[in-house]
Legacy VTK file of the C-alpha trace (Angstrom):
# vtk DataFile Version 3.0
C-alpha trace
ASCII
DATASET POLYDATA
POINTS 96 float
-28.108 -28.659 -78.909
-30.435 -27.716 -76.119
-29.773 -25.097 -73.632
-30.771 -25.875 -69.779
-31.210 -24.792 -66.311
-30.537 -26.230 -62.935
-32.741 -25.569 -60.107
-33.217 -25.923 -56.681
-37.178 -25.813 -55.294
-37.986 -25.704 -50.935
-41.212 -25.263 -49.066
-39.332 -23.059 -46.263
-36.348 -20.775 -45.782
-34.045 -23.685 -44.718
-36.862 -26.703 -45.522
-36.643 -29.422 -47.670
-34.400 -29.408 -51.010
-34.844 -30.773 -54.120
-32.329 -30.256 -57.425
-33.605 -30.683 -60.896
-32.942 -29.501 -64.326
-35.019 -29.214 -67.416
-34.855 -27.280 -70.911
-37.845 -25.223 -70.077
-37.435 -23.473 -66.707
-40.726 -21.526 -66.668
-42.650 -24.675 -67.661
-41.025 -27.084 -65.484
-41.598 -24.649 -62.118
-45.172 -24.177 -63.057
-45.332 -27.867 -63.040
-43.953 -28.206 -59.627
-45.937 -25.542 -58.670
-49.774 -26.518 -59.562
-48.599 -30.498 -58.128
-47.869 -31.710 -61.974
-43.885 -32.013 -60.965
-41.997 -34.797 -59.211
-43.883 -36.783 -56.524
-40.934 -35.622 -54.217
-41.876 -31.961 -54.538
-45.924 -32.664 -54.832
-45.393 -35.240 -51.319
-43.258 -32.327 -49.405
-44.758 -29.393 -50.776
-42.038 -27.702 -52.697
-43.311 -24.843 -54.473
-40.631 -22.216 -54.027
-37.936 -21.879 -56.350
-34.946 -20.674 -54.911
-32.126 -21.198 -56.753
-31.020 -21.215 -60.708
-28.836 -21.264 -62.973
-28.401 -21.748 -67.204
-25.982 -23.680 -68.952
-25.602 -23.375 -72.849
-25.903 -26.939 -73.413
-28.363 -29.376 -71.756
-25.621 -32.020 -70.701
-23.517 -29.877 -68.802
-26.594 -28.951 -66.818
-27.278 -32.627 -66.322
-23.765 -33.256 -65.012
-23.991 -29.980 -62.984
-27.440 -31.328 -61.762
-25.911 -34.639 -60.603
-22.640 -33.065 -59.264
-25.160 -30.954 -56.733
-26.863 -33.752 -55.634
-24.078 -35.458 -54.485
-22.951 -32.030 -52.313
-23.532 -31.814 -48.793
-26.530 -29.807 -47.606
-24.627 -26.962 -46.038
-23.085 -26.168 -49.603
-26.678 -26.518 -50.542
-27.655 -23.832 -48.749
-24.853 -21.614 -48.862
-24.821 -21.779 -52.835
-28.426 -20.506 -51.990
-27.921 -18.013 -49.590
-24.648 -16.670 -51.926
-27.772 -15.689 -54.880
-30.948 -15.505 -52.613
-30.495 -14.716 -49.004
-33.978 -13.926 -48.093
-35.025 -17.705 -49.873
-37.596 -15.500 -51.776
-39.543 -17.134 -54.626
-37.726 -16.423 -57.800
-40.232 -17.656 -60.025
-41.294 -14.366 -60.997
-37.909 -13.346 -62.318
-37.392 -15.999 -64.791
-37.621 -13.683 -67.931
-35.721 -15.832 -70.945
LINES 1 97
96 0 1 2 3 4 5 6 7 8 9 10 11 12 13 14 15 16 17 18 19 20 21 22 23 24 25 26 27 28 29 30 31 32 33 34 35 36 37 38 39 40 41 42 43 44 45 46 47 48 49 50 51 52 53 54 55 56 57 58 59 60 61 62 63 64 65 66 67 68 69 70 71 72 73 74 75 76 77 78 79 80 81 82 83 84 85 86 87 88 89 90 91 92 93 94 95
């Protein structure tokens, strides 16, 4: 079975949020990132990944995924802030 990663992407310290997941991190970010991602993240702009996390098997990163959506945004951000305070760009670090 697949492995797979849930992520969270922002245009701002604080800005707008948007959860995904995927089975190829690095790919999927550098889609967001050159506008070949969602239309959500191409319309607001969300090039900075700011949050991940892997899960051995895609579907518990789905349900994972969906579970996050449904959380308010203040758990949003303070999952966030708990692994990347400064909201820094972790797209660099992705090294799998």
């Amino acid at each position: 079975m697949k492995q797979g990663w849930v992520y969270i992407m922002t245009n701002a310290p604080f800005g707008t949020l948007y959860i995904g997941v995927t089975s190829d991190l690095a790919t999927r970010i550098w889609q967001h990132k050159n506008s070949h991602g969602s239309e959500f993240c191409r319309e607001h702009g969300l090039t900075r990944l700011v949050y991940w996390e892997h899960h051995d098997h895609i579907d518990a990163a789905i349900a994972r995924e969906k579970a996050m959506k449904a959380w308010k945004r203040v758990w949003k951000t303070r999952l966030i802030e708990q692994h990347n305070p400064a909201w820094d760009d972790l797209y660099e670090q992705i090294n799998y």
